[in-house]
C-alpha positions as CSV (number, residue, x, y, z in Angstrom):
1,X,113.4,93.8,44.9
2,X,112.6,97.6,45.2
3,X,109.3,96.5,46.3
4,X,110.4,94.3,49.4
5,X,112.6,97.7,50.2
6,X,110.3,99.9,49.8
7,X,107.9,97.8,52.2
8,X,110.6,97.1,54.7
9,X,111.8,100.8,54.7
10,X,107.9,101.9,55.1
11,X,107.4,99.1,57.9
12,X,110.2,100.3,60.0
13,X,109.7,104.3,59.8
14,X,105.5,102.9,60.5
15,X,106.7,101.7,63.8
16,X,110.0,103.9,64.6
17,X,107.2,106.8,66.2
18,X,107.3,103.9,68.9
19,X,110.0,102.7,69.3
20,X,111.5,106.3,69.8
21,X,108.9,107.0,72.5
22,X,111.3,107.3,75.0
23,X,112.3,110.3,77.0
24,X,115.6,110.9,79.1
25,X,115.3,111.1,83.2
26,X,117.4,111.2,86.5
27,X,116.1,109.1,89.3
28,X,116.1,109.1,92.7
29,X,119.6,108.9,93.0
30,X,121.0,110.9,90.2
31,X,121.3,108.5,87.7
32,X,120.5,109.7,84.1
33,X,118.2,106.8,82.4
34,X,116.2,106.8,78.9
35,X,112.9,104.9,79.8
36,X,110.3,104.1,77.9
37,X,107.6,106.7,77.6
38,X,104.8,104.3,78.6
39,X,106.4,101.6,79.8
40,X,104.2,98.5,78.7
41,X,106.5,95.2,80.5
42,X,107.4,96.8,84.2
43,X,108.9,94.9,86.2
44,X,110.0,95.3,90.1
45,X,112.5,94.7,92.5
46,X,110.4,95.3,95.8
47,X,105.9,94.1,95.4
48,X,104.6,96.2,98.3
49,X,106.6,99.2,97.5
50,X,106.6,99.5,94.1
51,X,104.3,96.8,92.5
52,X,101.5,97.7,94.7
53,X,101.6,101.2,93.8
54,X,101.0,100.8,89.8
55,X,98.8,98.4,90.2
56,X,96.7,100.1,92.6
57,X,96.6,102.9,89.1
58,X,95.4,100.2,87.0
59,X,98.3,98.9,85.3
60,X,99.9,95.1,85.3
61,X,103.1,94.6,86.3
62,X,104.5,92.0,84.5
63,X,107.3,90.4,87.1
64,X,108.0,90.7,90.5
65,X,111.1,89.8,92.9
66,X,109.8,88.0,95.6
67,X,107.3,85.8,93.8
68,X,108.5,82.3,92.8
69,X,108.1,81.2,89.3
70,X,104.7,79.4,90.2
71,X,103.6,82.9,91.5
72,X,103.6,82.2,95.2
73,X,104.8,85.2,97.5
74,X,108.0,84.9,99.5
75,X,106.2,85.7,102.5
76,X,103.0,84.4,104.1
77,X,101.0,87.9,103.1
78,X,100.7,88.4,99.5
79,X,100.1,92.6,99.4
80,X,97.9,92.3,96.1
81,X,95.5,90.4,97.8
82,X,95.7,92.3,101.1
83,X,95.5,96.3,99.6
84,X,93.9,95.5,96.2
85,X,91.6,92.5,96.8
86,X,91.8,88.8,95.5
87,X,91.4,87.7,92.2
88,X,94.0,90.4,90.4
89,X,96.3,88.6,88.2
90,X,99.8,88.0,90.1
91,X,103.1,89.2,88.3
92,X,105.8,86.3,87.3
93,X,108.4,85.9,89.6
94,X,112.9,86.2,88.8
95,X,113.7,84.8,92.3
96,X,112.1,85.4,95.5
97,X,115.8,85.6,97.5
98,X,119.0,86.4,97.2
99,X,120.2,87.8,93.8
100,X,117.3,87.5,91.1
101,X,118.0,85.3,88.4
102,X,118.8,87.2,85.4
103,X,117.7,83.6,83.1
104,X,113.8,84.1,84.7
105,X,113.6,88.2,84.2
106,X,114.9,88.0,80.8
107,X,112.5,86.0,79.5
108,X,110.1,88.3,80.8
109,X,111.0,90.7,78.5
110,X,110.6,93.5,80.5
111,X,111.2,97.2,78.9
112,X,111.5,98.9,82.4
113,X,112.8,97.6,86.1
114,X,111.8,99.7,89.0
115,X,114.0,99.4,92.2
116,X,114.6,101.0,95.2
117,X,117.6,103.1,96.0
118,X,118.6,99.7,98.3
119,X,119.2,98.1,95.3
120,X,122.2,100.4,93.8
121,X,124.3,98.0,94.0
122,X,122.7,95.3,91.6
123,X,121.8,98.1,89.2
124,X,124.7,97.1,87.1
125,X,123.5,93.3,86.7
126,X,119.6,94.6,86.4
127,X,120.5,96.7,83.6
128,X,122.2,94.1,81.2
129,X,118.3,93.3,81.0
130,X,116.2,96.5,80.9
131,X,116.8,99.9,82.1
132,X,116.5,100.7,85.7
133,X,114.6,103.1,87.6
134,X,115.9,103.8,91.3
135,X,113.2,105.4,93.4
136,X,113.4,105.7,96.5
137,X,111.4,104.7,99.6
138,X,113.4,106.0,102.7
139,X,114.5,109.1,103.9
140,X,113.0,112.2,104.3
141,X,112.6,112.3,100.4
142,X,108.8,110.4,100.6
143,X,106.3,110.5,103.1
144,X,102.6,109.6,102.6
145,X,101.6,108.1,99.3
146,X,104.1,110.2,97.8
147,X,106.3,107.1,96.0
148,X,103.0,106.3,93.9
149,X,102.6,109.7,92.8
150,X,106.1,109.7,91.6
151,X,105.8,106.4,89.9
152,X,102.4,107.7,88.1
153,X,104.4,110.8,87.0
154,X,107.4,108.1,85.6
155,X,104.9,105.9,83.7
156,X,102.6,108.4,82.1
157,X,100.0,107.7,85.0
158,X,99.4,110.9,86.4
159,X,95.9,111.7,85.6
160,X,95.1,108.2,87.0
161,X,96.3,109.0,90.3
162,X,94.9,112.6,90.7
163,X,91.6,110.8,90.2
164,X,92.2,108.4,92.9
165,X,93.4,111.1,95.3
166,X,90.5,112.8,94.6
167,X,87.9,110.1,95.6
168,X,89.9,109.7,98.3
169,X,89.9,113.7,99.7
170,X,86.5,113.7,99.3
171,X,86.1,110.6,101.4
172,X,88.7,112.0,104.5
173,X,86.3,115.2,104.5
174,X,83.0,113.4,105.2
175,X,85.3,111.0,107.8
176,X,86.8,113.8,110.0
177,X,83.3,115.7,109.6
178,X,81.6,112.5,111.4
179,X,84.6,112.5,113.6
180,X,83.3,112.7,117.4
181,X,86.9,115.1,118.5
182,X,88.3,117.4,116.9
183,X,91.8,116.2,115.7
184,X,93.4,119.7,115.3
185,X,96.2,119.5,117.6
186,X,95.6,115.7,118.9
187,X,98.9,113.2,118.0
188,X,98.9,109.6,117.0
189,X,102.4,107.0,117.0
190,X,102.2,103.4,114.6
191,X,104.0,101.1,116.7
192,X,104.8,97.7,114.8
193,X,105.7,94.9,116.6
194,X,108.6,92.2,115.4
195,X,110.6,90.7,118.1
196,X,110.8,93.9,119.2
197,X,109.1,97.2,119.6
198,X,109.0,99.9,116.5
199,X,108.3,102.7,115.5
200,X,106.3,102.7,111.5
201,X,108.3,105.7,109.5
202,X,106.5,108.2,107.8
203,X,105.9,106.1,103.7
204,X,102.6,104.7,104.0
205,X,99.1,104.9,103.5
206,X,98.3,104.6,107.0
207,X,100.4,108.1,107.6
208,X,98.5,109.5,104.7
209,X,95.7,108.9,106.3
210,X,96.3,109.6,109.5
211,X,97.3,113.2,109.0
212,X,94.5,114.1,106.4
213,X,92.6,113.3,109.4
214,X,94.2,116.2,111.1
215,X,96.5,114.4,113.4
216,X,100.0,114.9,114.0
217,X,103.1,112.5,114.9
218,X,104.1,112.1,118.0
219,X,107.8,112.1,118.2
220,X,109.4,110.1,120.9
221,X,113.1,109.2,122.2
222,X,114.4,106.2,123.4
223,X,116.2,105.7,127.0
224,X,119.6,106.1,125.1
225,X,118.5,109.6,123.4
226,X,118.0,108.0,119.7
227,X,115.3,109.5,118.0
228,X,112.4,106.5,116.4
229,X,110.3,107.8,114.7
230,X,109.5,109.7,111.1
231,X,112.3,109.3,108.2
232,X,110.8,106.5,106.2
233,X,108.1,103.3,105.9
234,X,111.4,101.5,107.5
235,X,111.0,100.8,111.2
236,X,112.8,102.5,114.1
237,X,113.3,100.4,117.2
238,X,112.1,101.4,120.3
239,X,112.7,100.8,123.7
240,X,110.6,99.3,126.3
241,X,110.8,101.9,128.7
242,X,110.4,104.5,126.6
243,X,107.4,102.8,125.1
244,X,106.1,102.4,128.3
245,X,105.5,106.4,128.8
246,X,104.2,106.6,125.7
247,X,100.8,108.7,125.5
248,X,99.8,109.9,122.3
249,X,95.7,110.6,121.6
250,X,95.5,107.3,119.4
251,X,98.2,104.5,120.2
252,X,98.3,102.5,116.5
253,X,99.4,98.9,117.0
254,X,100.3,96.7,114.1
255,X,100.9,93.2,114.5
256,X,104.2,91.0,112.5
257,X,102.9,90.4,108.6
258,X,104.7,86.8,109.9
259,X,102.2,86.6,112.5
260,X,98.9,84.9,111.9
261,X,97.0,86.8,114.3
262,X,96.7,90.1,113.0
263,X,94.2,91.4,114.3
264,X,93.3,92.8,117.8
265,X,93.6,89.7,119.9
266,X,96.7,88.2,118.1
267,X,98.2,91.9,118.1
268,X,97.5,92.0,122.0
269,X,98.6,88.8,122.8
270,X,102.0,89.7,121.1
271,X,103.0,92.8,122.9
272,X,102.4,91.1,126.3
273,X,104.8,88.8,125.2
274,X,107.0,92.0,124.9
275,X,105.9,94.4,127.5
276,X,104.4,92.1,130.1
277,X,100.8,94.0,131.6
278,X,101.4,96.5,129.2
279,X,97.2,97.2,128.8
280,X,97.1,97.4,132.6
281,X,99.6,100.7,132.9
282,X,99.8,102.5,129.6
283,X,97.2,105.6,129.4
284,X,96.1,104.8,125.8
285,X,95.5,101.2,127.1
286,X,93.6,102.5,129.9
287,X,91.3,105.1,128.4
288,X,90.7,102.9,124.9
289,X,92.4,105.3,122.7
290,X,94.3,102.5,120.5
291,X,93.8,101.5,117.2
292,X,94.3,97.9,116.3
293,X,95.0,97.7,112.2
294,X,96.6,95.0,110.1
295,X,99.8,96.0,108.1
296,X,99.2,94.1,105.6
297,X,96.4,96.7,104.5
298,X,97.9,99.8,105.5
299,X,101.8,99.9,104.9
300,X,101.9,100.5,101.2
301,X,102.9,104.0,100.1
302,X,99.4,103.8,97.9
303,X,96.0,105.4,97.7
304,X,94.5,102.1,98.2
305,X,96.1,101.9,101.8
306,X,95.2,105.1,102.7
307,X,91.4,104.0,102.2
308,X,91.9,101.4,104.4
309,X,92.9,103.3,107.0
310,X,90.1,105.0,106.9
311,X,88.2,102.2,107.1
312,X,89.6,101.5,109.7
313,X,89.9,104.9,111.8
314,X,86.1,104.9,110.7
315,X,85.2,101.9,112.3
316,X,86.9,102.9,115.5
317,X,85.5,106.2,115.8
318,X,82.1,104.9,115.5
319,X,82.5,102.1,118.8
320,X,81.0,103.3,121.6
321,X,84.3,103.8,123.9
């Protein structure tokens, strides 16, 4: 008998180093949470945002709201295959609307759920089940790729993504130094199109991108005097007059994820729908300084979007225009 207790006594002070690998933080919104200290089950409450982000570092996240149980996206783009490339392994999914079911992300077992700050109110519910993270992904708090760097710094990933940034500031100096203008001082505007006209916030790769280049936001005001433009990933409407005047040195157009034709004729097609002649007025339109990019590569807030921007800019810099 003091054998079997001395061998349960050793077995549990062998594995409590582990289990007491936790550390204390406050998140985004001033909430004090213990997390684990490498979080090994992650789970998430937003794919392109969050997900997207630690995968892009290497990690798997083990569920995902917005997938169904089978794995299928809730929408027509899935963002792994879009940013990362296909044949990554897909998360499970705990609902993909309306309130997750608590039955599906239990049994995932997860030991950490990441959320945005749009999810306070469910954080209640979500933490019955793990503890929760609340980062957010608006504001003026996050601009850039700065949400993954945050999230590497949460989940013991830091030296992962100072790599990746790395590769990736060495490749923005060789693109703006094939670059046939200069960008110093030249402004750029990511226009997304829905129903309706809007502006892209400032939480995304594409940004990231964009202004390692060298070029700077244009801001603009709608007819009414509202501001769109900068704050977030979110998007700002804007107006079609005020679009209509626009003139910034590159004009970025990004087509509905909803949309099948994402790319430059399906994008063109869509705003003439919305601003009828549009191509046949606007400066940018007239001297060929737009850039025609799918969203569904370059809206993450992740190294991996950033590159494809580049890709992108790279490809348009080298047309003959």
């Amino acid at each position: 008998m003091r054998f079997l207790i001395a061998c349960t006594v050793a077995a549990v002070l062998a594995v409590s180093p582990v289990l007491a690998a936790e550390r204390t933080v406050t998140d985004d919104t001033g909430r004090e949470v213990t997390v684990p200290e490498h979080p090994q089950r992650i789970v998430v409450m937003h794919e392109p945002l969050l997900g997207i982000p630690l995968m892009d570092l290497g990690l798997e996240v083990t569920g995902s709201y917005g997938r169904t149980e089978d794995g299928e996206f809730v929408i027509a783009v899935d963002f792994i295959d879009t940013v990362l490339g296909e044949g990554k392994p897909k998360p499970g999914g705990f609902g993909p609307v309306g309130q997750p079911d608590l039955e599906k992300l239990r049994a995932l077992e997860p030991d950490l759920i990441l959320a945005t700050e749009l999810d306070a109110g469910k954080v209640d519910q979500l933490a019955t089940v793990a503890p929760v993270y609340l980062q957010n992904i608006g504001g003026t708090k996050v601009h850039g790729f700065d949400v993954q760097e945050d999230l590497a710094a949460l989940v013991g990933q830091e030296e992962a993504f100072a790599a990746r940034k790395a590769a990736y500031l060495e490749r923005v100096a060789q693109l703006h130094a094939s670059l046939p203008a200069n960008t110093a001082g030249q402004t750029y505007l990511p226009i997304f199109l829905t129903d309706q006209l809007n502006v892209v916030g400032n939480s995304s790769g594409m940004v990231q991108a964009l202004e390692d280049l060298g070029y700077t936001r244009l801001e603009v005001n709608n007819t009414d005097g509202t501001t769109a433009g900068g704050g977030s990933m979110m998007l700002m409407p804007l107006s079609t007059e005020a679009f209509g005047r626009l003139n910034p040195d590159v004009l970025v157009l990004l087509n509905n994820y909803m949309d099948e034709g994402r790319d430059e004729a399906g994008t063109r097609a869509k705003l003439g729908k919305i601003v009828p002649g549009w191509d046949r007025f606007m400066k940018p339109a007239l001297e060929d300084r737009i850039l025609f990019v799918d969203p569904a590569k370059v809206i993450t807030p992740t190294v991996a979007s950033a590159e494809h921007m580049l890709d992108a800019v790279e490809n348009w810099s080298g047309k003959e225009r």
